[in-house]
C-alpha positions in Angstrom: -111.2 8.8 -66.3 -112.9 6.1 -68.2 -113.0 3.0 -66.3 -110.0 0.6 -68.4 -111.5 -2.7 -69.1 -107.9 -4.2 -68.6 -107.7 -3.6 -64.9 -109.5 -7.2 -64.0 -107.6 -9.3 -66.6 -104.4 -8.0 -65.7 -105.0 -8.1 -61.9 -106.0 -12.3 -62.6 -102.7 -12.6 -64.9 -100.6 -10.6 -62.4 -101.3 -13.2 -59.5 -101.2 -16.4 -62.0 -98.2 -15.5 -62.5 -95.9 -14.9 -59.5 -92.7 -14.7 -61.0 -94.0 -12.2 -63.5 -93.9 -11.7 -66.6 -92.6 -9.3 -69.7 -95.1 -6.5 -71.1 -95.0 -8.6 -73.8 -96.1 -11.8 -72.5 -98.5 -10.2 -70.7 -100.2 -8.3 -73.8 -100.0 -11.7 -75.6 -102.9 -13.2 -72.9 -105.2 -10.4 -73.5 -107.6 -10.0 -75.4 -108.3 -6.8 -77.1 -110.6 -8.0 -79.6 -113.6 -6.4 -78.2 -111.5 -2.8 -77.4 -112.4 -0.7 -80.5 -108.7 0.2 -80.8 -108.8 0.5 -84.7 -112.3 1.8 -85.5 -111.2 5.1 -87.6 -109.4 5.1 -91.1 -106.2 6.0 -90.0 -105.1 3.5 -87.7 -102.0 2.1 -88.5 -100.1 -0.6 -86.9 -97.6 1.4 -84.9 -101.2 3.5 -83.5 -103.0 0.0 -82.5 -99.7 -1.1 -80.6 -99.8 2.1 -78.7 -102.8 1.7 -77.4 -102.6 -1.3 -76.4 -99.3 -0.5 -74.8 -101.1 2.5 -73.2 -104.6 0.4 -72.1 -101.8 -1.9 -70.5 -99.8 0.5 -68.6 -102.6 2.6 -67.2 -104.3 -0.6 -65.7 -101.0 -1.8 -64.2 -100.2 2.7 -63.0 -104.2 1.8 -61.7 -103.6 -1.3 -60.2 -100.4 -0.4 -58.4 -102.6 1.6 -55.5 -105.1 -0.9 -54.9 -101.8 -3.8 -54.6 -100.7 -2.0 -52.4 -104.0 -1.6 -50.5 -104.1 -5.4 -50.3 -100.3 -5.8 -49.4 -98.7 -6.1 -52.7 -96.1 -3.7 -53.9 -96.8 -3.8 -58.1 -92.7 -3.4 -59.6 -93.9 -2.2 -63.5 -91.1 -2.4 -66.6 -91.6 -3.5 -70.3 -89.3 -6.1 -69.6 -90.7 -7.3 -66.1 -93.7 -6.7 -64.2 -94.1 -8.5 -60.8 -96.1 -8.7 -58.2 -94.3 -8.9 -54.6 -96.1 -9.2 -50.9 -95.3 -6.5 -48.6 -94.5 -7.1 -44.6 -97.1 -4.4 -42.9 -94.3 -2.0 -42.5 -93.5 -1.7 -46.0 -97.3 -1.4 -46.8 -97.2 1.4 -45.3 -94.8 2.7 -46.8 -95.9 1.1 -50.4 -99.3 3.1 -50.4 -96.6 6.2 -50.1 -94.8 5.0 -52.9 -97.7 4.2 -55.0 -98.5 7.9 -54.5 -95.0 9.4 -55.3 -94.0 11.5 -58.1 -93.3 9.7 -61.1 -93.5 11.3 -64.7 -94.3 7.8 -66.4 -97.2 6.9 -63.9 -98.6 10.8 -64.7 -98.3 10.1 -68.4 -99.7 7.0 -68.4 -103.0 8.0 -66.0 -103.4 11.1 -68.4 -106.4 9.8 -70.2 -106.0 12.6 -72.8 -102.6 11.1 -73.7 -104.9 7.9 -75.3 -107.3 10.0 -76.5 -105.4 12.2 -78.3 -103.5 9.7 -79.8 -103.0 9.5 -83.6 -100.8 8.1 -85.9 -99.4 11.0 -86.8 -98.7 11.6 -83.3 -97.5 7.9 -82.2 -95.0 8.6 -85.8 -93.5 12.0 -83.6 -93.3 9.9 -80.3 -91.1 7.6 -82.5 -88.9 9.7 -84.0 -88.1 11.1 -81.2 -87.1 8.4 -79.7 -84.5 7.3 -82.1 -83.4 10.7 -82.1 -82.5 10.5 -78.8 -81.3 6.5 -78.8 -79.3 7.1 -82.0 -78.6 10.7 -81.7 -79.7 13.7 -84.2 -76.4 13.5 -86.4 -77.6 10.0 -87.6 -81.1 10.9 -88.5 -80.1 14.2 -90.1 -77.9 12.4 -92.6 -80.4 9.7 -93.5 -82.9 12.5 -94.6 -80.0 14.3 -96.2 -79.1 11.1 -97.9 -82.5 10.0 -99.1 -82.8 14.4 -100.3 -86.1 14.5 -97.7 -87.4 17.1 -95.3 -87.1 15.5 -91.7 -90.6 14.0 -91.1 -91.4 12.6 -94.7 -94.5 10.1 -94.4 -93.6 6.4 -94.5 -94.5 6.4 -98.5 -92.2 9.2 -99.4 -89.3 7.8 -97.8 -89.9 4.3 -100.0 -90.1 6.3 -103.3 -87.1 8.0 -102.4 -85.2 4.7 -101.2 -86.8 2.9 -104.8 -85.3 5.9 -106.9 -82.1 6.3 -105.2 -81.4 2.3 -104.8 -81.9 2.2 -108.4 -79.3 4.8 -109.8 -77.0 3.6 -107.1 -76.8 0.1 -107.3 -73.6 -1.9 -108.2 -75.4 -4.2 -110.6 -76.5 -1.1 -112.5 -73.0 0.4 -112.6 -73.4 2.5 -109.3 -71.3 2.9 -106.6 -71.8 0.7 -104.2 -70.9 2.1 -100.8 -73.7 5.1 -102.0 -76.2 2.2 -102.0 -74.9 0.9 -98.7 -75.7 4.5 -97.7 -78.9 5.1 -99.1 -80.0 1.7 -97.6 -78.9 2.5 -94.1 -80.6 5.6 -94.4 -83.7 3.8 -95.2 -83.8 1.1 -92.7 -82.9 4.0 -90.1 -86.4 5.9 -91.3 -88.2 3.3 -91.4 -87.6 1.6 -87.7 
């Protein structure tokens, strides 16, 4: 595995900062400038995020065993990530638990994962997760409504949206709760 060139700056943030901090705040004091994270043509803004979400999360997946080597047990969340000192009998037991099985920790060590990454494939990761946070029945009928195949590109879906928003609009003698539609459906796609 390539070595991650987060691991030292987010070991240093991680004990500036005892009562921790948010994924967010901590990716906000890095600096990824120098990372190479956007060097192909396809790179789009939801790609970059992910790997800097990903270079973030390996380091802290990383940093958890060696924490716990030197008596801190890592706690890791996109909300909060903390360090907290361990007693000798729970460092024992934390160098365990920094070995456990944990599908997140394996995804996030699997180098492949952020070299394989694409926007394409960042776009799939997505829409699978609304699928499952707003269920298939609402994503099914915002493609019906916008007349796309499941999957459109990001530029498709605004042609649609433009077309449709236009023969539907109540200021052009449309019906109005179609363009409520049609603009739900959009806003869905397009989160």
């Amino acid at each position: 595995m390539p070595d991650n060139p987060l691991l030292t700056p987010i070991a240093r943030l991680l004990h500036a900062h005892p009562e921790g901090l948010s994924e967010y705040a901590l990716m906000k004091q890095l600096e990824f400038d120098g990372l190479r994270l956007d060097d192909e043509p396809d790179v789009t803004p939801e790609l970059l995020l992910f790997r800097k979400h990903f270079l973030v999360m390996n380091a802290l997946y990383r940093l958890r065993s060696v924490l716990a080597d030197e008596g801190f047990d890592l706690s890791i969340s996109a909300l909060h990530i903390q360090l907290h000192p361990m007693d000798p009998e729970q460092a024992a037991a934390g160098q365990a638990l920094a070995r456990d099985d944990n599908p997140l920790r394996d995804y996030y060590l699997d180098w492949s994962e952020f070299e394989n990454s694409s926007s394409a494939h960042v776009r799939r990761l997505l829409e699978g997760f609304w699928c499952r946070y707003l269920g298939d029945d609402r994503l099914e009928a915002a493609w019906r409504t916008l007349d796309l195949q499941p999957g459109a590109e990001p530029d498709r879906i605004r042609v649609a949206y433009r077309r449709l928003a236009a023969r539907h609009h109540p200021d052009r003698g449309g019906d109005a709760e179609q363009f409520r539609r049609v603009r739900e459906a959009y806003e869905l796609l397009m989160a």
